[in-house]
C-alpha positions as CSV (number, residue, x, y, z in Angstrom):
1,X,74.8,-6.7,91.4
2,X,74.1,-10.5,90.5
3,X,70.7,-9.6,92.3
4,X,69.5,-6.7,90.7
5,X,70.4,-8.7,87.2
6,X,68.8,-11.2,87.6
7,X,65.1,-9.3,89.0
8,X,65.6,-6.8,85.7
9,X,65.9,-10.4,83.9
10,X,62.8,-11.8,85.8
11,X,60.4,-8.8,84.7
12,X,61.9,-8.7,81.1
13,X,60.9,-12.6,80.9
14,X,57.5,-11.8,82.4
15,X,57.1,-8.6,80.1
16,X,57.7,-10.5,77.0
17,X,55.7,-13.7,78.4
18,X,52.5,-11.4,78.6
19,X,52.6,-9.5,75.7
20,X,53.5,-12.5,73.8
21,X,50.0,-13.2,74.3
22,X,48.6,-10.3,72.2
23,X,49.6,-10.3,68.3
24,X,49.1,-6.6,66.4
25,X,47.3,-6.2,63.0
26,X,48.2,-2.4,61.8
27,X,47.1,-0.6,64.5
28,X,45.3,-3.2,66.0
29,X,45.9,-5.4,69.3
30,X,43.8,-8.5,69.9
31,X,44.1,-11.9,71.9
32,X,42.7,-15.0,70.9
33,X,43.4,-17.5,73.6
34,X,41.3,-17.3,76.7
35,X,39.6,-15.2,79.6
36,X,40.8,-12.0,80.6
37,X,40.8,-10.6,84.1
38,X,41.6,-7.4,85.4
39,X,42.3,-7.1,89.2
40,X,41.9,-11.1,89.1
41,X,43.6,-14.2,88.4
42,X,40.7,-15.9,89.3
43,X,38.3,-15.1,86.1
44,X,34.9,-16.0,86.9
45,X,33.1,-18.1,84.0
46,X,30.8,-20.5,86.1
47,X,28.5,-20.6,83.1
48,X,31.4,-21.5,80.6
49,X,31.3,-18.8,78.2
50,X,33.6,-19.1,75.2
51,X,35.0,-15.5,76.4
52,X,35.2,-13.6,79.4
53,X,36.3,-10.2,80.5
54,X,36.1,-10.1,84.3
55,X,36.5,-7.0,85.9
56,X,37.4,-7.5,89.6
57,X,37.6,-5.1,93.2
58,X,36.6,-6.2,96.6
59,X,33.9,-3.7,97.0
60,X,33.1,-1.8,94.1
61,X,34.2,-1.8,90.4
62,X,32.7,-0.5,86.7
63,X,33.8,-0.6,83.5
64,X,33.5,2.2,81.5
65,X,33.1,2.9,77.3
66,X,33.2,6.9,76.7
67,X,33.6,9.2,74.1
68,X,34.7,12.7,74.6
69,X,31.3,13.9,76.3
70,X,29.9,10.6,76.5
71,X,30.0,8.4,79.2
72,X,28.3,4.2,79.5
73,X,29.1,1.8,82.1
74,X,28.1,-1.4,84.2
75,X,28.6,-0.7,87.9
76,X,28.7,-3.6,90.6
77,X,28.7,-2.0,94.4
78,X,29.1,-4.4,97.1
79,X,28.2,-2.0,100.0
80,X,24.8,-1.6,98.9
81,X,24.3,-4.6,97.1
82,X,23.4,-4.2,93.8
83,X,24.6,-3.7,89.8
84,X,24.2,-0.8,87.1
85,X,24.2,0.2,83.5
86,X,23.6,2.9,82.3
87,X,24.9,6.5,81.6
88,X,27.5,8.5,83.8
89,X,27.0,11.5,81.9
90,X,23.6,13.6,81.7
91,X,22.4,11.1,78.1
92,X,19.9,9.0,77.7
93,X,20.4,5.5,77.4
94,X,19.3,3.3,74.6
95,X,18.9,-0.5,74.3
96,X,19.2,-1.7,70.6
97,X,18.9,-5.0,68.6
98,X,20.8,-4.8,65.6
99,X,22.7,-1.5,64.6
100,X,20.8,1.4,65.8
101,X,17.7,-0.3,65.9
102,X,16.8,1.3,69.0
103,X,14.4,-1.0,71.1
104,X,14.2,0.9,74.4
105,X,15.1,4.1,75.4
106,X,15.8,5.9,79.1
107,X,15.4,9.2,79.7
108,X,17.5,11.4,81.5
109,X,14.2,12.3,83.2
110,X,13.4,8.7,84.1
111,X,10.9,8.7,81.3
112,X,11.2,5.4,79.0
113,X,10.3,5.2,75.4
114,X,9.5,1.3,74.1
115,X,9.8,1.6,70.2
116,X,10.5,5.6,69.9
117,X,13.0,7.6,71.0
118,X,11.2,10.6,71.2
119,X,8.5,10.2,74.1
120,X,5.4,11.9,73.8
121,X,4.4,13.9,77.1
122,X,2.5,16.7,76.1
123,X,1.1,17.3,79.2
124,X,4.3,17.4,81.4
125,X,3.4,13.9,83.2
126,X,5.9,13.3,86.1
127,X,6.6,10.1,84.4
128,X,6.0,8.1,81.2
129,X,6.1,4.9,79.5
130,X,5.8,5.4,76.0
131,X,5.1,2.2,73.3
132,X,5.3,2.8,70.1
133,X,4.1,1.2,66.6
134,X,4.0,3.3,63.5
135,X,0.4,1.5,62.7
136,X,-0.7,-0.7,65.6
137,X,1.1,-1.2,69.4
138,X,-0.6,-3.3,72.3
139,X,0.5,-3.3,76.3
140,X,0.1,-6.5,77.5
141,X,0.1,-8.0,81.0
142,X,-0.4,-11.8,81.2
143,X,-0.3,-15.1,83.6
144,X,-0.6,-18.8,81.5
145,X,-4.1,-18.0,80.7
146,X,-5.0,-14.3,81.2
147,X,-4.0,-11.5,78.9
148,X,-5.0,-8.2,79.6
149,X,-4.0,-5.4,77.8
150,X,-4.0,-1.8,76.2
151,X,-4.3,-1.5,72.4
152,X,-3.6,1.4,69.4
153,X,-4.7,0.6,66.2
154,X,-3.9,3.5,63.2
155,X,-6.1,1.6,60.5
156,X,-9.1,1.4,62.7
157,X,-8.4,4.6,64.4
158,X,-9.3,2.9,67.9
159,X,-8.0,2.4,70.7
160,X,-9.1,-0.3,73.4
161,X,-8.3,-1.6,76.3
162,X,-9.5,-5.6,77.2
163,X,-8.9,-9.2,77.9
164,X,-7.2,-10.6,74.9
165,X,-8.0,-14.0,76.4
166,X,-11.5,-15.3,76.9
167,X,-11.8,-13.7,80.4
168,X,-13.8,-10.9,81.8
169,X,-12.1,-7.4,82.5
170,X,-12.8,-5.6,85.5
171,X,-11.9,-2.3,86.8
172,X,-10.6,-1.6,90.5
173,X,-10.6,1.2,93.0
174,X,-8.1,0.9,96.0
175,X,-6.4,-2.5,95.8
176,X,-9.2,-5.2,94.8
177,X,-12.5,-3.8,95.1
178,X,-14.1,-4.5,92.2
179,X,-16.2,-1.3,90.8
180,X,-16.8,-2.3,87.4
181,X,-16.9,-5.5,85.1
182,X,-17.6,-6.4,81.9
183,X,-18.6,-10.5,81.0
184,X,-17.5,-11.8,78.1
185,X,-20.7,-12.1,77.6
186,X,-21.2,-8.2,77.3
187,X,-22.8,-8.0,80.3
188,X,-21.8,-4.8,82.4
189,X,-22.0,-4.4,85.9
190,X,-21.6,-1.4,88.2
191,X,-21.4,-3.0,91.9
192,X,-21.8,-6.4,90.9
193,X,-19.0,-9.0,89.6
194,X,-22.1,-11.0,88.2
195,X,-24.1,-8.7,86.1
196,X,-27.1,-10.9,84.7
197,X,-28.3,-7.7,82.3
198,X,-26.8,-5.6,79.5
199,X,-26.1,-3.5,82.8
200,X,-26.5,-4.2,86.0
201,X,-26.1,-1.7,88.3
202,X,-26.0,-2.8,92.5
203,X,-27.5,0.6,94.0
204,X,-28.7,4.0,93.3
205,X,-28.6,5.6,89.8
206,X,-29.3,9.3,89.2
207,X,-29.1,11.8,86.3
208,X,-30.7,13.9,84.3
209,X,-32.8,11.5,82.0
210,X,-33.5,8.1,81.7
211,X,-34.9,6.5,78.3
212,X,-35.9,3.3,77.3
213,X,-37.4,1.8,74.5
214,X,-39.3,-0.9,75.7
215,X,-41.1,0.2,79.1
């Protein structure tokens, strides 16, 4: 009897230790002090974070936010060695800065929408990245010193794609054989990497017509 007194007496103690933690406010419960881990006492904050929820299994663990049809979650799976986030449920998932300033959007069909939420794919392409400025929106790949890139431009009603840097542009076929290039000179050449002409083609032209003012 002492026994069974004294365990009920041990978990009462611990009950009240724990939840002595967490204060109420209404219909609120918060805690202030410190990490929280569940499935670990051993709360992992190498980078010392002022707070930390750790959520902890051996092998495979998520934590999920849901609504009543919704479902978002980060997934880490140690059999297969790698982490998620994203949607459970058959939504898209959206990447915002600020309140429902949406920044990216995924697709439930894998298509992904930079600056829109609506995706434009008239055509029924397999799979599309869409960027998106209401006037002007540029696509830009770069190292230290070359930027190459894809450019809209409402006001101008153009759209270009270049070297933003001081760098010729030139165009491939199969992995590095270089059909095309434009100098920054304005040189063009078809063939040729060096085109020493307006254009300068290395090879046989045809067509239809050929015209030139100065002959």
């Amino acid at each position: 009897m002492r026994k069974v007194i004294l365990v009920q007496l041990v978990l009462v103690i611990s009950v009240i230790s724990v939840f002595g933690q967490w204060q109420t406010s209404g219909s609120n419960i918060y805690y202030n002090n410190g990490n929280i881990g569940i499935g670990t006492s051993n709360i992992s904050n190498e980078q010392g974070w002022g707070k930390v929820l750790d959520v902890f299994n051996l092998n495979h663990s998520k934590l999920l936010i849901r609504s009543n049809t919704v479902k978002t979650g980060v997934y880490a799976h140690e059999g297969d060695l790698f982490g998620l986030m994203g949607t459970e449920s058959e939504h898209d998932l959206r990447f915002m800065a600020g309140y429902a300033r949406y920044a990216m959007t995924i697709k439930t069909n894998g298509n992904v929408g930079i600056g829109t939420t609506e995706i434009s794919n008239e055509q029924n392409w397999g799979r599309v990245l869409d960027l998106f400025g209401s006037s002007s929106a540029k696509f830009l790949v770069r190292t230290d010193d070359v930027k190459t890139g894809i450019f809209s431009h409402t006001p101008e009603g153009v759209g270009s794609i270049g070297t933003e840097s001081n760098h010729d542009l030139r165009f491939v076929v199969g992995y590095w054989t270089h059909a095309m290039t434009i100098k920054t000179n304005g040189n063009v050449g078809i063939g040729t990497a060096s085109p020493e002409h307006k254009l300068h083609v290395i090879g046989k032209i045809s067509g239809q017509q050929l015209e030139s003012t100065h002959l």
